[in-house]
ROVEXSE-871432 format. One record per residue (C-alpha): residue in three letters; x, z, y. Coordinates in steps of 0.1 Angstrom, whole numbers, padded with zeros to 4 digits, always signed. Layout:
ALAXZY ...
REM end
This chain:
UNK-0728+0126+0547 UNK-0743+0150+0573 UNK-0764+0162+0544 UNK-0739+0169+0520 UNK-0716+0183+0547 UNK-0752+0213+0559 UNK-0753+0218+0521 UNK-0714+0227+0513 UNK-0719+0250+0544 UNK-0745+0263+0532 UNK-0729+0271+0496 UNK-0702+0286+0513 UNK-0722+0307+0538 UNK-0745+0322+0508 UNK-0726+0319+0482 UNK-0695+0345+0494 UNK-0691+0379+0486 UNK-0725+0377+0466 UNK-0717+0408+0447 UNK-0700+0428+0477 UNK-0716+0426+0506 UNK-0742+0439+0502 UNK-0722+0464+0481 UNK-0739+0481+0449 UNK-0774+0477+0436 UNK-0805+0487+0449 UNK-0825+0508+0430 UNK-0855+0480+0429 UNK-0828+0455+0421 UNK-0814+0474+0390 UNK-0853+0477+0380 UNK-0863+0442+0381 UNK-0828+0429+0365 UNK-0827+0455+0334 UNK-0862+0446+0330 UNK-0853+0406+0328 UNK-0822+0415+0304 UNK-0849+0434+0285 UNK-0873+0402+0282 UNK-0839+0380+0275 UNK-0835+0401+0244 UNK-0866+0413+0229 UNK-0894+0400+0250 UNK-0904+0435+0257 UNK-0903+0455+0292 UNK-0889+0489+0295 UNK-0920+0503+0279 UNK-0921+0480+0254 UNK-0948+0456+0264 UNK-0942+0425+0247 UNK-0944+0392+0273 UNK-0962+0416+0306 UNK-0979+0397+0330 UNK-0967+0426+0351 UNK-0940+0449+0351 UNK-0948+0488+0351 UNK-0919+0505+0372 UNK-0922+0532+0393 UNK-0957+0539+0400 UNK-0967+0507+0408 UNK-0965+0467+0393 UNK-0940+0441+0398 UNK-0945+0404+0403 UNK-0935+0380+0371 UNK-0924+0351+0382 UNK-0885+0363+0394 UNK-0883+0387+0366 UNK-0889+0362+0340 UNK-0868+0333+0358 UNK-0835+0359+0359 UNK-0848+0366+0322 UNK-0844+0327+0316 UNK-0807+0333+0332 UNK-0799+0367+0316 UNK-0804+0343+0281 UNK-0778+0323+0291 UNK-0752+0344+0310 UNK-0754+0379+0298 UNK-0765+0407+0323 UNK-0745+0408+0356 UNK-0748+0413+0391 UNK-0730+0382+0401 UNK-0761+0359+0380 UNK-0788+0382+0389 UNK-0778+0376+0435 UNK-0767+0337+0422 UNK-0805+0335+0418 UNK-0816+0347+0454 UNK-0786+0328+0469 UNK-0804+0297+0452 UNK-0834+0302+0463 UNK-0821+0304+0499 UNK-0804+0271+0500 UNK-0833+0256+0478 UNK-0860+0270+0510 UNK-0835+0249+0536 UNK-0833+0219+0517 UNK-0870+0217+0513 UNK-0880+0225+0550 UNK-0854+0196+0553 UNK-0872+0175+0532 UNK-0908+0186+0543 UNK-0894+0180+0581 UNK-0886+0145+0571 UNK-0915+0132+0554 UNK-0936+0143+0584 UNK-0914+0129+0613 UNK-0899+0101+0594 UNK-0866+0111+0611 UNK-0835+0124+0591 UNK-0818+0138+0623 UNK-0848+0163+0627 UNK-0845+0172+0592 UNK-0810+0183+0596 UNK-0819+0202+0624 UNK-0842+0222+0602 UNK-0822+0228+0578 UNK-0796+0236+0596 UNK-0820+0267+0622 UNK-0829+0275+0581 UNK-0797+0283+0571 UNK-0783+0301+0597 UNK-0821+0321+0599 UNK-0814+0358+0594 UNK-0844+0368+0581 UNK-0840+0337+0554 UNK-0805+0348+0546 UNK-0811+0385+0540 UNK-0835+0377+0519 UNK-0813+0358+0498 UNK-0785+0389+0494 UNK-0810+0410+0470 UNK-0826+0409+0442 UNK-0863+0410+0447 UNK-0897+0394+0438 UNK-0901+0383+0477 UNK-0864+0365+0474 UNK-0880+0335+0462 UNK-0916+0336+0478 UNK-0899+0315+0514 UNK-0895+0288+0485 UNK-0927+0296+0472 UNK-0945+0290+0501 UNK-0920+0258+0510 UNK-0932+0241+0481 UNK-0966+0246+0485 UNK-0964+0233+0514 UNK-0945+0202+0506 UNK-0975+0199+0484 UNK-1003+0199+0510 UNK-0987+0175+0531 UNK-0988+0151+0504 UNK-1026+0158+0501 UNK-1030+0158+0540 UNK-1022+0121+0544 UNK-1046+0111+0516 UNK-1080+0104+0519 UNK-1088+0109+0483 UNK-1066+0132+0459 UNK-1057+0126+0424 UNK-1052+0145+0400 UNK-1008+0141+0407 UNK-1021+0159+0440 UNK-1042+0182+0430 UNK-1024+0200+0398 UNK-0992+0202+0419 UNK-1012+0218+0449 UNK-1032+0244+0429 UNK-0997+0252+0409 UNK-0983+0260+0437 UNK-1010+0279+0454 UNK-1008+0301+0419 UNK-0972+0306+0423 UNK-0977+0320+0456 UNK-1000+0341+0441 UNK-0982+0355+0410 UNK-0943+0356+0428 UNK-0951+0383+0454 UNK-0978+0412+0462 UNK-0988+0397+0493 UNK-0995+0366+0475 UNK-1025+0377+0461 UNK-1042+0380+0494 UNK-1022+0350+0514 UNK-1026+0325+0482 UNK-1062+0323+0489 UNK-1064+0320+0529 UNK-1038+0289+0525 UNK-1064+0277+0498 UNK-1095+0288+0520 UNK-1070+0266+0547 UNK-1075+0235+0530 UNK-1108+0228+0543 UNK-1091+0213+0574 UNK-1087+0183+0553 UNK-1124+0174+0540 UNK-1130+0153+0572 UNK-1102+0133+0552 UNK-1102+0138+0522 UNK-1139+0148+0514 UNK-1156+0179+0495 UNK-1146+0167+0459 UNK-1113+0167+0463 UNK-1109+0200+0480 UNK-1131+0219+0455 UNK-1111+0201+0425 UNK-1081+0220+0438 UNK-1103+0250+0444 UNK-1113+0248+0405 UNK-1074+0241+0389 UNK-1061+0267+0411 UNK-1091+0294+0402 UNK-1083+0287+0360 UNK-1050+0301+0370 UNK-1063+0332+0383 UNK-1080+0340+0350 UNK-1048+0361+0337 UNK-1049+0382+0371 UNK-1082+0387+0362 UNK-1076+0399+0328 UNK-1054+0421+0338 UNK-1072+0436+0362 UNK-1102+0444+0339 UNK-1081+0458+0315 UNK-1056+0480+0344 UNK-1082+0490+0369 UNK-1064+0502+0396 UNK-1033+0494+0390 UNK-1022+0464+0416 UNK-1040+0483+0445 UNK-1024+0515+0438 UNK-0997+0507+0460 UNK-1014+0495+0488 UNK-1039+0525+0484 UNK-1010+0544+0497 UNK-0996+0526+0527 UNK-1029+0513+0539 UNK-1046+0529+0572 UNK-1082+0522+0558 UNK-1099+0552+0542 UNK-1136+0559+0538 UNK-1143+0583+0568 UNK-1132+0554+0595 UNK-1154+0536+0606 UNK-1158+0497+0610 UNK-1148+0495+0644 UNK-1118+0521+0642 UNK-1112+0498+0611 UNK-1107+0466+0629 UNK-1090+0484+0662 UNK-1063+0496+0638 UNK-1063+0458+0623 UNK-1057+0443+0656 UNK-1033+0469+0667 UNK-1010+0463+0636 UNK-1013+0426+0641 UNK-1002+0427+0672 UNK-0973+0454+0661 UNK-0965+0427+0634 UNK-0962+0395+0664 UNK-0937+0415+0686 UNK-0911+0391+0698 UNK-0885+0423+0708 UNK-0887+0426+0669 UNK-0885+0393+0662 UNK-0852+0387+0680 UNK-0835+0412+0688 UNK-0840+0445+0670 UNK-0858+0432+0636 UNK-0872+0453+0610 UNK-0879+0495+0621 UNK-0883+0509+0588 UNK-0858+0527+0583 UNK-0862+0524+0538 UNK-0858+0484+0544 UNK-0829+0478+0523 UNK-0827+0441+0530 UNK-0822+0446+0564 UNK-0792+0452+0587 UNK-0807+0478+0610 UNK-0808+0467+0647 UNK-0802+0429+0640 UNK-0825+0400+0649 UNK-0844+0387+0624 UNK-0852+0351+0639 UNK-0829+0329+0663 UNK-0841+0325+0700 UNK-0838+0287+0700 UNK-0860+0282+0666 UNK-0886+0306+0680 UNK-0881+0286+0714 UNK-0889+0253+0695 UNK-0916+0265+0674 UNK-0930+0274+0706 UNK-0927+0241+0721 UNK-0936+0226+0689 UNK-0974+0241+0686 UNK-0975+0232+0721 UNK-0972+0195+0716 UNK-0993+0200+0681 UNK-1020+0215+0699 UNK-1023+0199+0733 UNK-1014+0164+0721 UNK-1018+0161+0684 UNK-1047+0175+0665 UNK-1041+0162+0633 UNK-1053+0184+0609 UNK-1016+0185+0592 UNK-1004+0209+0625 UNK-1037+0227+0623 UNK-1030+0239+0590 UNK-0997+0249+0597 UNK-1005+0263+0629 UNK-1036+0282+0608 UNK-1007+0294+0578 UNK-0990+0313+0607 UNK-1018+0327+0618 UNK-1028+0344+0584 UNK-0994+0349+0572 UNK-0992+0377+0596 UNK-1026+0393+0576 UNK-1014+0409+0543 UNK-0987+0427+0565 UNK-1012+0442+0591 UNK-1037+0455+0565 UNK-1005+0487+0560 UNK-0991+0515+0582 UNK-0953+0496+0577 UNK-0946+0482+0612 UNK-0928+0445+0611 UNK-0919+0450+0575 UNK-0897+0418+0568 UNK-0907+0416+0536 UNK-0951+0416+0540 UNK-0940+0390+0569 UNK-0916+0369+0550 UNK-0940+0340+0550 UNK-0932+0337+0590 UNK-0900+0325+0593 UNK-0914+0293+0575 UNK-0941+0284+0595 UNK-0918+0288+0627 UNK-0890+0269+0614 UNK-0917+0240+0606 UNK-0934+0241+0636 UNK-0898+0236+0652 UNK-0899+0200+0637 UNK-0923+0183+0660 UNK-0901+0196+0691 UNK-0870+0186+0677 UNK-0886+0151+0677 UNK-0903+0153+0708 UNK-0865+0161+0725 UNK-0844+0131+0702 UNK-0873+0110+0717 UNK-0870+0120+0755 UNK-0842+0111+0778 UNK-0809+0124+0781 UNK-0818+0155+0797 UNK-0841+0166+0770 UNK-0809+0153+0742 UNK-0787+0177+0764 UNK-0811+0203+0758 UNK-0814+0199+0722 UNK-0780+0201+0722 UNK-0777+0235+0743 UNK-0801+0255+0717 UNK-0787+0237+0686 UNK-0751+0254+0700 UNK-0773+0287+0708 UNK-0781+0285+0668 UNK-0745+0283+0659 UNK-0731+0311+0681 UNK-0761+0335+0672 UNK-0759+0322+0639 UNK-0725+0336+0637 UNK-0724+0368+0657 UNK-0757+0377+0629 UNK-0731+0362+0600 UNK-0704+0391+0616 UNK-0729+0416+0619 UNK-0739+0411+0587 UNK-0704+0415+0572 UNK-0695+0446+0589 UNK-0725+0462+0576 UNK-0715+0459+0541 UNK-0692+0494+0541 UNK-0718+0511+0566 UNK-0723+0543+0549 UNK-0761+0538+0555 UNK-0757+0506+0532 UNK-0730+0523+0509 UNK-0757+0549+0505 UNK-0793+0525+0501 UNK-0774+0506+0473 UNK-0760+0533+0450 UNK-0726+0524+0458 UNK-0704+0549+0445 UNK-0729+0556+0413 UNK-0708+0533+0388 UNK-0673+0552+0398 UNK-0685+0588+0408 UNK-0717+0594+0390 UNK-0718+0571+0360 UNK-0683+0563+0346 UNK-0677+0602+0346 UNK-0708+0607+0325 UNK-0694+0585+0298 UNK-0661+0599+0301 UNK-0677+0634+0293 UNK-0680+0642+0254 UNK-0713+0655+0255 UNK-0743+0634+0240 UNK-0767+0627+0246 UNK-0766+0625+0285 UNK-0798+0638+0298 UNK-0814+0621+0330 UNK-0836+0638+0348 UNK-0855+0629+0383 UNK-0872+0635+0408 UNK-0906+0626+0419 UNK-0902+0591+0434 UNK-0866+0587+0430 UNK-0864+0571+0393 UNK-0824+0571+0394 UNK-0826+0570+0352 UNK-0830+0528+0359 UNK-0798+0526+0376 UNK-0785+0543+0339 UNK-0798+0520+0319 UNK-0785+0492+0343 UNK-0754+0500+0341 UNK-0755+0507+0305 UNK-0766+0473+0299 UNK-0738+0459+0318 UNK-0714+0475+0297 UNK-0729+0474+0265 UNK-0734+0510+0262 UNK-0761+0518+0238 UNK-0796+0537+0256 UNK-0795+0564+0224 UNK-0764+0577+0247 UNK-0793+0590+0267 UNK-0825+0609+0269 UNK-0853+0602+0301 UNK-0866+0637+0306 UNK-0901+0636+0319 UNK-0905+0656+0353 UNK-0918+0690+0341 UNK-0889+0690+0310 UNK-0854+0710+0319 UNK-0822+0698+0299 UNK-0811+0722+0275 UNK-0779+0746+0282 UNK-0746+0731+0281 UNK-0759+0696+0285 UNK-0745+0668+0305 UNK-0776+0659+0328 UNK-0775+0631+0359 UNK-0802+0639+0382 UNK-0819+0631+0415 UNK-0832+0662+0421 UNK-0821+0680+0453 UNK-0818+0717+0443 UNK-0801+0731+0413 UNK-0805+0769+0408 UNK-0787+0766+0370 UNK-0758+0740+0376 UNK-0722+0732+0371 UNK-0718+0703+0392 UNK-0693+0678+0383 UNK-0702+0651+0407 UNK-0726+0641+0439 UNK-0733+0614+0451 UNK-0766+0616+0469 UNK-0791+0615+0455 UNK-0772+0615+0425 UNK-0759+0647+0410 UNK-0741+0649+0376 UNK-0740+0684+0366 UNK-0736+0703+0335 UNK-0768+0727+0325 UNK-0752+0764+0332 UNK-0781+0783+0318 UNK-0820+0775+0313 UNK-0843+0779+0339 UNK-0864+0807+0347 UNK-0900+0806+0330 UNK-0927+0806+0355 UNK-0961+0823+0353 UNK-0990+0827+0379 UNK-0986+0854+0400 UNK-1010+0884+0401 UNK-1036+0884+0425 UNK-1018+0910+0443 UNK-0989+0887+0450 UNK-1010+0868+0474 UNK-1003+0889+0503 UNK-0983+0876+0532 UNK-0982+0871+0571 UNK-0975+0836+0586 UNK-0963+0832+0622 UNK-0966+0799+0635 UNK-0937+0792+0662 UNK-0948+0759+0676 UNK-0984+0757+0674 UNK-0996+0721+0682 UNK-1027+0720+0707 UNK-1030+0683+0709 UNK-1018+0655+0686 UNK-1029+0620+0678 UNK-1047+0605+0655 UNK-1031+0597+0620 UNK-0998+0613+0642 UNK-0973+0632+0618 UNK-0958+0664+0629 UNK-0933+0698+0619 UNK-0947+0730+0626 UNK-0922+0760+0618 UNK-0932+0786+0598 UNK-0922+0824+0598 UNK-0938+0837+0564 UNK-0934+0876+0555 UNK-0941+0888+0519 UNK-0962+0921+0527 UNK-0965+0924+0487 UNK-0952+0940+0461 UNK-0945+0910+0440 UNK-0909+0886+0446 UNK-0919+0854+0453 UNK-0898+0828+0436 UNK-0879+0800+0456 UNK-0882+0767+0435 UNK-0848+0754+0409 UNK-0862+0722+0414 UNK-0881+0698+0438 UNK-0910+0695+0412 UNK-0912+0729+0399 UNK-0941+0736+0382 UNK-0961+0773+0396 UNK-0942+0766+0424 UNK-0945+0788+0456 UNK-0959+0769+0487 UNK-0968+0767+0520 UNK-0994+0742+0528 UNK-1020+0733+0550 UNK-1054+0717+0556 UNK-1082+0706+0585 UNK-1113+0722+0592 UNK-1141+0703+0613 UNK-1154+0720+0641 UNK-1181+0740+0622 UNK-1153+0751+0595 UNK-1163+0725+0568 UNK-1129+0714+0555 UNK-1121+0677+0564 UNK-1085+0672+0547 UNK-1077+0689+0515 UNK-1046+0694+0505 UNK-1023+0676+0536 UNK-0988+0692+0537 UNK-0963+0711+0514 UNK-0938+0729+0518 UNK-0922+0744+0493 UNK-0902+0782+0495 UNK-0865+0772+0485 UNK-0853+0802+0479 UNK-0867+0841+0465 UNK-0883+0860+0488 UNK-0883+0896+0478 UNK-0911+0920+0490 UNK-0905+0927+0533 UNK-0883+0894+0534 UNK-0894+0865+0557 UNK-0886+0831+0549 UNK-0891+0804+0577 UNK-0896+0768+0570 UNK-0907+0741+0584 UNK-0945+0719+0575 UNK-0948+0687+0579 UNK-0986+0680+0589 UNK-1003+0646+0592 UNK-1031+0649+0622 UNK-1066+0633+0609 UNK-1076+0596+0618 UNK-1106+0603+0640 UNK-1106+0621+0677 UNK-1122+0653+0678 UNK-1121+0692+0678 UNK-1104+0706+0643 UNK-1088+0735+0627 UNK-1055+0736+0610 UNK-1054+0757+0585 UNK-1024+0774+0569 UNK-1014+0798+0538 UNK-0991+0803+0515 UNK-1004+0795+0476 UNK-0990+0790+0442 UNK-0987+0751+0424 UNK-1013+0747+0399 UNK-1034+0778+0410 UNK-1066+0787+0425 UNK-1056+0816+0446 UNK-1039+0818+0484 UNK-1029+0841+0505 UNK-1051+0849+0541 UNK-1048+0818+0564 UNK-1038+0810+0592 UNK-1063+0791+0618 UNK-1052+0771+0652 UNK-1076+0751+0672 UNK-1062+0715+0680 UNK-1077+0684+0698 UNK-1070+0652+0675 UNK-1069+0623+0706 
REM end
């Protein structure tokens, strides 16, 4: 009864205002759902792959496994929002049952099983994860049913083949549902060697073997796309080639410990300020499940060395890993494997107070009210958020009613979508064309360096329009109609290259890898207008930019900031703007340089040169 009673809360707690709150659709979420209606339909991607193993979108390669299960769904229900969050919400619930279930089978006590599934259920980090529609929405179940799976094995002293296929299945699931997997998959299998006192060498490399056939795909695919799943992480990692191995590991164990901060953990939560799944400023863990999980590897590890709680106690550990190896600071979704491994090691203290006296019940009793009461301040929090204009803004919205639904109204065809670099806005087009049954030959994906044609209906992300008739905004949305086509560029005569740059506030000391604006004051001494850009991508486009120099002059970074002019600057005119410059990684005595250059060209105007000490 207590059961059923946690799990009709639990329905009701993740299952309201699904669709609104949060309100609109996420970019990423409007990706990964068109792409599953795609696969329901034709078995092709957006590019027209047939079957991917992963999805191209947006410079980078998303994870199978929930694309192809809200594919599965799509089959059956038709493309909608309401299915596509239903998913998530079920893989919530389904992660609290099974730490429910897990917590049983190792204490043998049903009470301490609702009490884990209970802290799991009102677990912010667990329930924001369930509210989008992402590949790491379902890796907490992932990761719960894996390890449901190695505490079958851990009690065995020989496996059989029922453990081991279930076990390596899982640990490819892990693998293949999330980015993160693909490192954290094989420390948990590297993990199981705390079992071979047990269970002996055979059985361990058995599920070593199974779970390496299932890697052969990932394999494949890398052969064939070299480069393609560390793309991404080539940009938000901190390890490049000049670092050395010991600045290599200092920045390792600097963002490990950046990643274990408990003022993140329960109080202020996630600091990136692009995390969509997060309500800024909220906790991301409740104080009493942290307190017991604290308690709990105390009593694993000072009374209880069974290799079970070693494991688990090792998962934690690791878990933090795939995070730490990136410049994102506490990013929920690298550390979503966390909230797990705390919630579990909560079980053994739960017991350890159900079996003390009365004083220890009363406590229990204290922190499972604490869980309720934060539990539902979070759940109020939570709601409030959902008309936040930062949250009306992450999620698109107003795109359906101010941007899209007036584009359809218009009479022009085709509608022309055109973006800018790394804001792919065309996706939340074709998302919302597919949920009303509009057919795509209404429009035309223009690539970056192609202009719509005048008189044309055209929704863009772009954020400067020399040429347009704007209907509509809705940032970073802009529906516009093409006034006149843009000005044809050409590379400027050497002549043009003339200029003087003033630097009002010259750094003299910054840190390493520490991002800075410098403002610049930059006169045209030529003869020659220099064009402000029409777009953000402009081809030819005029620049300021800057590089480092070594203390001998030898350039050291290439190529670091841009800035480009955003308006014309006629001959005599200055133009100030401000340069955003990214220090270098290593201490020492450098030069920044700075001129003023054209895209795509060879040429630049005399630089500017200031001494600065990199700490």
């Amino acid at each position: 009864m207590a059961f059923l009673f946690l799990l009709a809360g639990g329905i009701f707690l993740y299952g309201r205002h699904v669709t609104t709150s949060p309100r609109g659709f996420f970019i990423d979420e409007s990706s990964i759902a068109y792409n599953a209606y795609l696969i329901s339909q034709t078995g092709r991607d957006e590019h027209g792959q047939a079957w991917p193993l992963y999805f191209r979108a947006f410079g980078e390669y998303k994870n199978p496994v929930y694309i192809y299960l809200l594919a599965a769904i799509f089959r059956l229900t038709g493309p909608s929002i309401l299915a596509a969050r239903l998913l998530s919400v079920t893989a919530g619930l389904m992660t609290a049952i099974v730490l429910g279930v897990l917590s049983f089978r190792i204490t043998r006590r049903r009470s301490v099983a609702l009490f884990v599934m209970f802290s799991a259920l009102l677990t912010p980090w667990l329930f924001e994860l369930s509210r989008v529609v992402l590949e790491v929405s379902i890796y907490p179940l992932a990761l719960s049913l894996f390890l449901l799976c190695a505490q079958r094995v851990a009690i065995r002293s020989k496996w059989s083949r029922r453990e081991i296929v279930p076990l390596a299945l899982t640990l490819a699931l892990l693998t293949y549902t999330y980015s993160i997997g693909r490192l954290l998959a094989p420390l948990l299998g590297f993990g199981l060697l705390l079992f071979v006192r047990r269970s002996g060498w055979k059985s361990v490399l058995s599920a070593w073997a199974l779970y390496a056939v299932t890697l052969a795909p990932l394999a494949v695919f890398k052969l064939r796309n070299p480069g393609a799943l560390t793309a991404r992480f080539s940009m938000i990692t901190y390890f490049k080639r000049e670092n050395s191995l010991a600045q290599s590991v200092l920045d390792f164990l600097r963002h490990y410990a950046a990643n274990i901060n408990p003022w993140r953990l329960l109080v202020k939560g996630d600091p990136n300020s692009f995390q969509m799944a997060h309500v800024e400023g909220t906790e991301l863990m409740l104080l009493a499940t942290v307190v017991l999980a604290i308690i709990g590897i105390w009593i694993v590890l000072r009374k209880d060395h069974n290799p079970w709680w070693l494991f688990i106690c090792y998962g934690l550990v690791v878990s933090i890993i795939p995070a730490s190896l990136t410049q994102e600071t506490f990013h929920m979704l690298h550390l979503s494997p966390a909230p797990v491994f705390l919630l579990l090691l909560s079980a053994p203290a739960v017991a350890w107070f159900l079996a003390g006296n009365q004083r220890r019940r009363v406590l229990l009793i204290v922190l499972a009210a604490l869980t309720l009461v934060q539990g539902a301040t979070f759940q109020r929090r939570y709601a409030a958020s959902a008309d936040s204009v930062r949250r009306l803004h992450i999620f698109d919205a107003q795109y359906p009613n101010l941007i899209f639904a007036p584009a359809l109204a218009d009479p022009r065809r085709p509608i022309y979508l055109s973006d800018a670099l790394g804001i792919p806005g065309y996706i939340q087009a074709y998302w919302h064309a597919a949920l009303q049954g509009v057919p795509l030959s209404n429009f035309v994906h223009l690539p970056v360096e192609d202009t719509p044609p005048t008189g044309a209906i055209v929704i863009t992300t772009r954020d400067i329009c020399a040429s347009c008739n704007i209907l509509a905004e809705s940032p970073p949305y802009t529906l516009y109609v093409a006034a006149r086509p843009e000005r044809a560029r050409t590379p400027l005569p050497e002549s043009a290259f003339r200029a003087e740059i003033r630097v009002a506030n010259p750094p003299t000391h910054l840190s390493a890898g520490e991002q800075a604006t410098v403002q610049l004051s930059i006169k045209n001494t030529s003869d020659v207008t220099w064009r402000g850009r029409d777009w953000d991508a402009d081809p030819l486009q005029i620049a300021a930019g800057n590089h480092w120099l070594d203390g001998q002059g030898k350039i050291v970074v290439n190529d670091d900031g841009r800035a480009p002019f955003t308006r014309d600057v006629r001959p005599g005119e200055t133009i100030e703007i401000p340069l955003i410059i990214n220090a270098p990684s290593r201490s020492g005595n450098y030069q920044l340089e700075i001129d003023m250059f054209q895209e795509g060209g060879f040429r630049g105007s005399p630089t500017v040169r200031l001494p600065v000490v990199i700490r």
